[in-house]
C-alpha angles and dihedrals in degrees: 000000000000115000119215114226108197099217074070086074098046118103092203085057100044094095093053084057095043094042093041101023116231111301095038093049086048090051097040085051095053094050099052097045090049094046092054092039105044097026077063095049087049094054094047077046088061111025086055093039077229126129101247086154127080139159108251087056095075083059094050093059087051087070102028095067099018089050119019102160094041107115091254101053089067111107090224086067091033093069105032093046084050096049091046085056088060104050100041085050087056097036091052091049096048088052093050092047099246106112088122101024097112124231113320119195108135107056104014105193132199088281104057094038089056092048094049095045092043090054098045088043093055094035090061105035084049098053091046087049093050096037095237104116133183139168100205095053085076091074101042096066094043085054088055093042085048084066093240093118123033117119119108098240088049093055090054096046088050082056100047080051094059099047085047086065107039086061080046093057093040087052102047095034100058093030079069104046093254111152108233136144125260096219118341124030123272103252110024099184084075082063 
C-alpha cells in the first residue's frame, strides 16, 4: 500500500522530488517543517521557562507534513483531540485519587494503572464519537495521567503549544502549496 504523501502534489515542491527523488524529497520535507515548527516551540520553551514541548507533538508534525490532508491532520481534530486528551487524563486522575500525586513512572500502582488505562480508553472512544480523531492525542492524555502534566497552568500552556502549531501548519504548509485545511478535514464523511 502507497501512501500518498500531499507535498507530492504541490508544484513549489516538484523540484525537491525531481533533484532528491521521492523518498529523499519526503524526508528532506519533514526535516526541514519540523525543524521550523518544533525548533520554534523549543525557543518559546525556553525563552517562557514553560513546557511548550511534549512528547505527543513530535507525533503531530509527523502528520501534519506527511499527511496533511489525513483527518487528523486538520486542525479541527488536532485541538479537540487534543483537548479530549486533556480532560480524560484529568478526569481520570480526579476518579483514581491522584490529582495531586505527582509524576509516577517507576512503580506504577493500581491506581495509576487504572487512571492511565481509563484516560487512554475515553480519549479515544470520545474523539471517534465526535469525529475528531487523532492519534496523538493518545499520548497526550497518557502524559497527563502519568502525572507529568497536570497543573493547571501546564495544561493551558499544552494547549497554547498545540494552537501554535496548528497556525504553523496552516502557514508552511500552504506557503508551500501544500494543500491543507484551515479548520475541519476535507472530506468529513471519512471521519
Amino acid at each position: 500500500m502507497t501512501v500518498s504523501w500531499p507535498a507530492a502534489q504541490s508544484s513549489r515542491l516538484a523540484g525537491w522530488q525531481r533533484r532528491f527523488g521521492p523518498t529523499r524529497a519526503k524526508g528532506a520535507f519533514l526535516l526541514v517543517t519540523a525543524l521550523i515548527t518544533f525548533g520554534t516551540l523549543a525557543v518559546i520553551a525556553v525563552l517562557l521557562q514553560q513546557p511548550f514541548v511534549f512528547p505527543s507533538l513530535g507525533a503531530t508534525a509527523f502528520v501534519f507534513y506527511f499527511s496533511a490532508q489525513s483527518v487528523q491532520a486538520a486542525p479541527r481534530n488536532v485541538f479537540f483531540g487534543q483537548l479530549i486528551g486533556v480532560l480524560a487524563g484529568v478526569f481520570a486522575l480526579v476518579v483514581f485519587g491522584l490529582l495531586d500525586a505527582g509524576p509516577d513512572l517507576t512503580g506504577v500502582g493500581w491506581p495509576r494503572a487504572g487512571a492511565l488505562t481509563l484516560a487512554l480508553c475515553l480519549t479515544l472512544s470520545v474523539m471517534v464519537w465526535l469525529k475528531v480523531p487523532h492519534a496523538p492525542a493518545g499520548a497526550t492524555t497518557l502524559i497527563v495521567a502519568a502525572g507529568l502534566m497536570t497543573e493547571p497552568h501546564q495544561l493551558v500552556i499544552l494547549l497554547l503549544a498545540v494552537l501554535v502549531m496548528i497556525g504553523q501548519a496552516i502557514v508552511i504548509n500552504r506557503a508551500l502549496g501544500v494543500p491543507f485545511p484551515l479548520w475541519g478535514p476535507r472530506d468529513d464523511a471519512s471521519a
